[in-house]
C-alpha positions as CSV (number, residue, x, y, z in Angstrom):
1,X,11.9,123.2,25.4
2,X,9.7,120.5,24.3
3,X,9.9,116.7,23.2
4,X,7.3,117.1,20.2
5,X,8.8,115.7,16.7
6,X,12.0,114.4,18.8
7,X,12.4,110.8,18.0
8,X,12.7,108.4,21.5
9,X,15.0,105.5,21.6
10,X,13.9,103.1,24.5
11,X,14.8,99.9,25.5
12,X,13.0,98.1,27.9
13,X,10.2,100.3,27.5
14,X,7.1,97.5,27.3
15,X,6.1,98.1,30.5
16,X,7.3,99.7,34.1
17,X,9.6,103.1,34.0
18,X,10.4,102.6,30.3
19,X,6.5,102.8,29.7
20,X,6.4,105.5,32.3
21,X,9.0,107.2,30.3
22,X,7.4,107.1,26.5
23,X,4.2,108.2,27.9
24,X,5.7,111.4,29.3
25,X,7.5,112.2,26.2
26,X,4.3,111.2,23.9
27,X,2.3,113.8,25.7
28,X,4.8,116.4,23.7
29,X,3.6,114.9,20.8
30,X,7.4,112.6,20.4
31,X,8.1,109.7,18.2
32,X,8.9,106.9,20.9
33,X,10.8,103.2,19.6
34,X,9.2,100.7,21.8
35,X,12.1,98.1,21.8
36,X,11.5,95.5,24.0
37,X,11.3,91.5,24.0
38,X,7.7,91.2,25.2
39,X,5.2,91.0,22.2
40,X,2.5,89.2,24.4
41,X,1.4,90.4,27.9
42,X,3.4,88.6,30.1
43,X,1.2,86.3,32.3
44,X,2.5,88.3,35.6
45,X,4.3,91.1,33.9
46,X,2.2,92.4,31.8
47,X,2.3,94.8,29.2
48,X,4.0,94.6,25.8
49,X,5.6,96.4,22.7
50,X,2.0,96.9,21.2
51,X,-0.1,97.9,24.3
52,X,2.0,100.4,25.1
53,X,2.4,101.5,21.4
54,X,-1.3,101.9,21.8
55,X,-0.6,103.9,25.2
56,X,1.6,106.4,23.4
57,X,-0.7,107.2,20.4
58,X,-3.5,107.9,23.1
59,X,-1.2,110.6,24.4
60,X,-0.3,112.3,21.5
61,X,2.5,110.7,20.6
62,X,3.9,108.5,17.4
63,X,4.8,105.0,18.0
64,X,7.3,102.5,16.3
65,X,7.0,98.7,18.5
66,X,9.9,96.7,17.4
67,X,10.9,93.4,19.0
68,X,14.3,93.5,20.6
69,X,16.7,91.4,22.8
70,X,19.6,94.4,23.5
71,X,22.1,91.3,24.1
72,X,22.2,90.6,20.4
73,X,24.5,93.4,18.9
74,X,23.1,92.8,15.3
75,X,19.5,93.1,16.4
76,X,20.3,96.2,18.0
77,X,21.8,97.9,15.2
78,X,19.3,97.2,12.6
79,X,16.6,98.3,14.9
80,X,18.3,101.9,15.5
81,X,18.2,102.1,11.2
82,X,14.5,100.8,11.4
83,X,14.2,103.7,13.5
84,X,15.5,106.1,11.7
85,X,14.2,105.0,8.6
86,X,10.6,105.5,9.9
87,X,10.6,108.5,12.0
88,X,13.8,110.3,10.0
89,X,15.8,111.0,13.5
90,X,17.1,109.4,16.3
91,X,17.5,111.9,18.7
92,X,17.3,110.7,22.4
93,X,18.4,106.4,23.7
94,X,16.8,105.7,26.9
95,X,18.9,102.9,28.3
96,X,16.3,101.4,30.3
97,X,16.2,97.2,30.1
98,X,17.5,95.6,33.2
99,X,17.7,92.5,35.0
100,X,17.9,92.2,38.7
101,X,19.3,89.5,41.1
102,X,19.8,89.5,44.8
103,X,22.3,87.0,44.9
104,X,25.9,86.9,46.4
105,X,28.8,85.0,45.2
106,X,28.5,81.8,47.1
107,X,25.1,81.4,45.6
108,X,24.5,83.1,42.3
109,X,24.4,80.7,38.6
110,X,27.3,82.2,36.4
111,X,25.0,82.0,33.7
112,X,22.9,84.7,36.0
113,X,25.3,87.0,36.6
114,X,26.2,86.5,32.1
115,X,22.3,87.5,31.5
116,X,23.0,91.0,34.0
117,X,26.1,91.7,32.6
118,X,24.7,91.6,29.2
119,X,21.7,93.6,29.8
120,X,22.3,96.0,32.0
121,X,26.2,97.1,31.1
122,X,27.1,95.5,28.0
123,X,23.6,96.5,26.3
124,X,24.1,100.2,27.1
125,X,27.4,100.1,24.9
126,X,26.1,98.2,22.2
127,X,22.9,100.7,22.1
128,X,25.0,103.9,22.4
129,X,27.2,102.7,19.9
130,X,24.7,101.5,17.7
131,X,22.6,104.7,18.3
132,X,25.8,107.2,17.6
133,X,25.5,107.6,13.9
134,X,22.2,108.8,14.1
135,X,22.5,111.1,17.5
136,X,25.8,112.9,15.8
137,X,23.1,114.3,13.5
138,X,20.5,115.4,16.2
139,X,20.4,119.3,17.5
140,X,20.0,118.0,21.1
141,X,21.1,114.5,21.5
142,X,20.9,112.9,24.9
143,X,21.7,109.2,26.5
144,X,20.1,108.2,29.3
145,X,20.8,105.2,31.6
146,X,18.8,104.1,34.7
147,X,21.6,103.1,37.0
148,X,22.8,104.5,40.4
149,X,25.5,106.9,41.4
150,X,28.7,105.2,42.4
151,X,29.0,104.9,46.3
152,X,31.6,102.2,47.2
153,X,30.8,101.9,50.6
154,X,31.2,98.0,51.5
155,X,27.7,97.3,52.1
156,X,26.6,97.5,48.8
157,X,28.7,94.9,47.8
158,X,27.9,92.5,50.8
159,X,25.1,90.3,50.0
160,X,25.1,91.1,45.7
161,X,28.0,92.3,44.4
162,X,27.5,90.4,40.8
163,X,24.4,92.9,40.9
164,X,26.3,96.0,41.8
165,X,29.0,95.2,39.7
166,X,26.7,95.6,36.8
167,X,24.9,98.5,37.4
168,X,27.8,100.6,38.7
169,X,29.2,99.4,34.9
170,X,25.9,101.3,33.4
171,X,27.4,104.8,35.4
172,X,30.8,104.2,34.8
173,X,30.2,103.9,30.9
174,X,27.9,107.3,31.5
175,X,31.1,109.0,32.8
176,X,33.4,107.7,29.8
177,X,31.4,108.3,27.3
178,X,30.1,111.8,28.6
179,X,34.0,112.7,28.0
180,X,34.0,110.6,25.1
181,X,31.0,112.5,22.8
182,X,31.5,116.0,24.1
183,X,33.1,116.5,20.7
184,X,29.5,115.8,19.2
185,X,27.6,117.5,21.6
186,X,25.8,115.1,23.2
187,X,24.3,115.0,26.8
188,X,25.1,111.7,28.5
189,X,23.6,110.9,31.9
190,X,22.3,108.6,34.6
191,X,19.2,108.8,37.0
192,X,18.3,106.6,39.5
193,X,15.6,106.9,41.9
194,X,15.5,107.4,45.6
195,X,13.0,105.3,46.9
196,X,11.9,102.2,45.7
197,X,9.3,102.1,42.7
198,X,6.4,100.1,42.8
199,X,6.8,97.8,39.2
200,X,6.0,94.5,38.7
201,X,9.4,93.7,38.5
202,X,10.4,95.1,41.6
203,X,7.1,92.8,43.1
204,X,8.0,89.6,41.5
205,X,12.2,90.2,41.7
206,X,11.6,90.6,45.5
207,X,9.2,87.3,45.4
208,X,6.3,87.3,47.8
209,X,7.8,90.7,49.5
210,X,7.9,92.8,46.5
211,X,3.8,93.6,46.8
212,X,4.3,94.1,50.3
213,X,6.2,97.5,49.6
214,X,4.3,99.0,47.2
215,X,3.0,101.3,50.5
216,X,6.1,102.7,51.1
217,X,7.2,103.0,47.4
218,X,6.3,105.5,44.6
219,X,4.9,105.5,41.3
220,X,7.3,105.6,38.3
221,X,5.6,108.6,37.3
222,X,8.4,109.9,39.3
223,X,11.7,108.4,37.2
224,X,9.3,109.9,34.1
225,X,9.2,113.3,35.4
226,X,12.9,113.5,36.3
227,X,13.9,111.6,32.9
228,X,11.8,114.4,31.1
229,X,13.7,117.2,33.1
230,X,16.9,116.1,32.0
231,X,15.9,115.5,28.5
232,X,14.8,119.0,27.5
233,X,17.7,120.5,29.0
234,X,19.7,122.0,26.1
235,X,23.3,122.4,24.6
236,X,25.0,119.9,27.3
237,X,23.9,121.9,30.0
238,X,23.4,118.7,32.2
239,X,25.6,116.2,31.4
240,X,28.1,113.8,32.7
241,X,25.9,113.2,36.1
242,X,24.6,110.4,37.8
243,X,21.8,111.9,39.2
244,X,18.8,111.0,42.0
245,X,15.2,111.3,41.1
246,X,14.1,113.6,43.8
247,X,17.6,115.6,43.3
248,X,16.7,117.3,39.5
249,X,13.0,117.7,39.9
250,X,14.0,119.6,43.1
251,X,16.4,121.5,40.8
252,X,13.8,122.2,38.5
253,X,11.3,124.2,41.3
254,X,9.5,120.8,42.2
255,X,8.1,120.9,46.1
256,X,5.0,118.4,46.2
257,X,6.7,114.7,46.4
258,X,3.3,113.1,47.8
259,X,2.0,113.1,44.5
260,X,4.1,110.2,43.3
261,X,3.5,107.8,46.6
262,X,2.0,104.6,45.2
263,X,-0.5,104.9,47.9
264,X,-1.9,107.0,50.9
265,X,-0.2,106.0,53.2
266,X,1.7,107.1,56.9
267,X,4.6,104.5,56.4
268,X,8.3,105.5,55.5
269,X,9.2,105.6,52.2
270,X,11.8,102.6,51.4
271,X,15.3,103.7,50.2
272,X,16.1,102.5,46.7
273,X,19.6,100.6,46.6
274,X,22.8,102.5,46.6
275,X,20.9,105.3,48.2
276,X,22.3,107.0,51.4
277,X,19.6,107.6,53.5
């Protein structure tokens, strides 16, 4: 199975593991929709719609940039039918903007915990929905969200439950709507990854301790590899799972995790959130 012709939905995919993501897929020679909000390298960021447009058609892939906020519903559905007009598909959405904050209740702006909500689970509605149409026509239609399996133990709600709240919305919409589109054969899933991945959000979310964990972090070459696993499986046969990184690609015959370390290095690997260790 390959991703060549397929046409790649991602949000949030100017930089980080959405750009990890559509360059994986490009390298089958796949049509990847750059929706993001960043047309202009962001000062600490980086990265944009058009660099990594550039990025994909280097590696053999066909690129569509198209500015995108995935909290306005309108925007998002006329960028799914800009989509399909140009590349004559829509076959896989890659739910991948999200917003991260730390915070607990006593501390965390309203308005803060508004701006998750609306990116990380309300977005991944609006997309699917928005995106449905056009997956009920693909032969192999998948949605993808980066978000964690659900673990309720209490200390994952102890210090940023707004935070949690959100995410675990992202896997709990994976599980509905799993049920809900087996009737049009579509694969619905989550994956999340283990350890921690070195990004420049992840370095400026975490403030001046982000960059201090790149060592014991890995690339997001990793989430790209595990993302691509799941996406050429065929005829729902994976679906309806919130899965780990490390968990598929070891499914799929993979043995040699030091290849994804950000760096050489003898320290531990730091487990991602919501992770048992």
């Amino acid at each position: 199975m390959s991703l060549k012709g397929k046409t790649v939905f991602i949000t949030g995919a100017s930089r980080g593991i959405g750009r990890e993501i559509a360059l994986r897929a490009a390298r089958d020679g796949a049509n990847i929709v750059i929706a993001a909000k960043s047309t202009e390298a962001h000062p600490k960021l980086g990265g944009s719609i058009y660099t990594v447009a550039k990025e994909v058609e280097a590696a053999g892939g066909q690129a569509l940039a198209l500015q995108l906020d995935v909290r306005d519903q309108e925007a998002v559905a006329v960028a799914m039918k800009q989509a399909f007009d140009h590349f004559g598909s829509i076959d896989i959405l890659i739910n991948n903007a999200g917003a991260i904050n730390l915070s607990g209740v006593e501390t965390l702006d309203p308005n803060r915990f508004d701006l998750m909500y609306q990116i990380n689970t309300r977005a991944v509605m609006v997309a699917s929905q928005a995106a449905l149409p056009y997956l009920k026509q693909s032969a192999n239609p998948h949605i993808l969200s980066l978000s964690p399996p659900l673990n309720l133990d209490p200390k994952w709600f102890a210090t940023y439950a707004p935070y949690a709240i959100t995410k675990y919305g992202m896997s709990m919409l994976t599980i509905g709507m799993n049920q809900e589109f087996e009737k049009f054969g579509i694969s619905v899933n989550s994956l999340w990854p283990r350890t921690l991945i070195a990004t420049a959000a992840v370095e400026f979310s975490l403030g001046g301790a982000g960059k201090a964990l790149f060592p014991r972090s890995r690339k997001p070459s990793i989430m790209a590899d595990a993302a691509y696993q799941i996406l050429i499986s065929e005829n729902r046969a994976l679906t309806g799972r919130l899965m780990i990184d490390e968990q598929i690609l070891t499914e799929r015959g993979e043995t040699n995790f030091d290849q994804y370390r950000y760096e050489d290095s003898d320290e531990e690997l730091m487990v991602d959130l919501f992770v048992e260790e």
